[in-house]
C-alpha positions in Angstrom: 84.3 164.5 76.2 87.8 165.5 77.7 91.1 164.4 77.3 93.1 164.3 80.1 97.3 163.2 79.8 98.7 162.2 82.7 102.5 161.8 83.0 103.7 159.3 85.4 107.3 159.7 87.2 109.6 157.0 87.6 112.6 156.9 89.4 115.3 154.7 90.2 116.8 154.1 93.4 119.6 151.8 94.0 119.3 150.3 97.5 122.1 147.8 99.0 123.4 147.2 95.2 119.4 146.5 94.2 117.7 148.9 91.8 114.3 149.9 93.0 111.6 151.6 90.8 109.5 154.1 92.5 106.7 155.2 90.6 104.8 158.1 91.4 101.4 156.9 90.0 97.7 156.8 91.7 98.3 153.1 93.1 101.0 154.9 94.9 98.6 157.6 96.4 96.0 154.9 97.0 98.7 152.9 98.9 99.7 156.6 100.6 96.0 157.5 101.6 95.1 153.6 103.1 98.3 153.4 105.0 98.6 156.5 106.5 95.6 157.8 108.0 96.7 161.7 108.1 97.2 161.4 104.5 96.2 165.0 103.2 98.2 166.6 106.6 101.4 164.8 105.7 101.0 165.7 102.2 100.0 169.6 102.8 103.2 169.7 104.9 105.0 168.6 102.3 104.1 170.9 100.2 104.1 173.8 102.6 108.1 172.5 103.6 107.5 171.4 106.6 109.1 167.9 107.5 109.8 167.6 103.4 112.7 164.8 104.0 110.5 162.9 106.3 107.0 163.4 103.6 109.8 162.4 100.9 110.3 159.0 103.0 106.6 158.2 103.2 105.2 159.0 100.3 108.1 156.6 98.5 107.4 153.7 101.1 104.1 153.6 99.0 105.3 153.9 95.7 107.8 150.5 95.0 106.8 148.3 92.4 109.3 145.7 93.5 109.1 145.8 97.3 106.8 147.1 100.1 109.4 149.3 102.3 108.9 150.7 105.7 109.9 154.3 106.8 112.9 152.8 108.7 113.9 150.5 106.1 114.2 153.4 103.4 115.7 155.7 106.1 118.0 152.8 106.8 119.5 152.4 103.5 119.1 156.0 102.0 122.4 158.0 102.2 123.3 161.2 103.1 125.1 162.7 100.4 125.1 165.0 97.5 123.5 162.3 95.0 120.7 161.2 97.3 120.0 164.8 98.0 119.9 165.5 94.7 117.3 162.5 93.5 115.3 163.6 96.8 115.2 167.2 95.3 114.2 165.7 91.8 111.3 163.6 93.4 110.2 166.4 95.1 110.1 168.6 92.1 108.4 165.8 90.2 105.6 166.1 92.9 104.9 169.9 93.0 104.8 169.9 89.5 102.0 167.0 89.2 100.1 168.9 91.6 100.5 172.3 90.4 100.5 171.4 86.7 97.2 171.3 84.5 98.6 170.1 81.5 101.4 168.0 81.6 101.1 166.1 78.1 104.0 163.5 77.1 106.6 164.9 78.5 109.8 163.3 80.0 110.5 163.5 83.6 113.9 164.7 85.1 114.9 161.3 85.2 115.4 161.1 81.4 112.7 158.5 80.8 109.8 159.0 78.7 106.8 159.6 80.5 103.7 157.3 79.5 100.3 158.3 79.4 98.9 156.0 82.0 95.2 153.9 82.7 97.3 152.8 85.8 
């Protein structure tokens, strides 16, 4: 029987003085795969570069635990500086690195937190 550690990326994102948790988990690619139909195009572009802002926006619509967002809404509110290109930059490392990785063990995530083996 296998073992298989899976380390699940959290990020906080605060949105009109609200903190937001978005958690890259597999609820979060369920949510991605039954919302948008073109699921695997959106995320091979993604990961090819193509439109990566614009991947960023909807693979986090899918991933709030407190709040279902829409595109706009996230667009709306996200700004456009240094900070928020940063955390975009650290979500999207934290994304290649799930998919590219084979063993990930308990290891903490760029955000600082501990990353939890997860039955999620």
């Amino acid at each position: 029987m296998s073992k298989i550690n899976v380390a699940v990326n959290e990020f906080k994102i605060g949105l009109d003085s609200i903190e937001y948790t978005f958690r890259l988990d597999f609820r979060a690619l369920l949510k991605f795969t039954k919302r948008y139909k073109d699921a695997l195009v959106i995320f091979n572009e993604f990961l090819t570069g193509k439109d990566i802002y614009g991947c960023i926006v909807k693979i986090l619509s899918c991933s709030c635990l407190e709040k279902e967002f829409t595109e706009d809404e996230l667009v709306e509110q996200l700004s456009f500086d240094f900070k928020t290109m940063k955390l975009m930059d650290e979500i999207t490392f934290a994304l290649i690195d799930g998919v590219l990785s084979e063993d990930k063990g308990d290891k903490k995530s760029k955000s600082g937190k501990e990353n939890k083996t997860s039955k999620n």
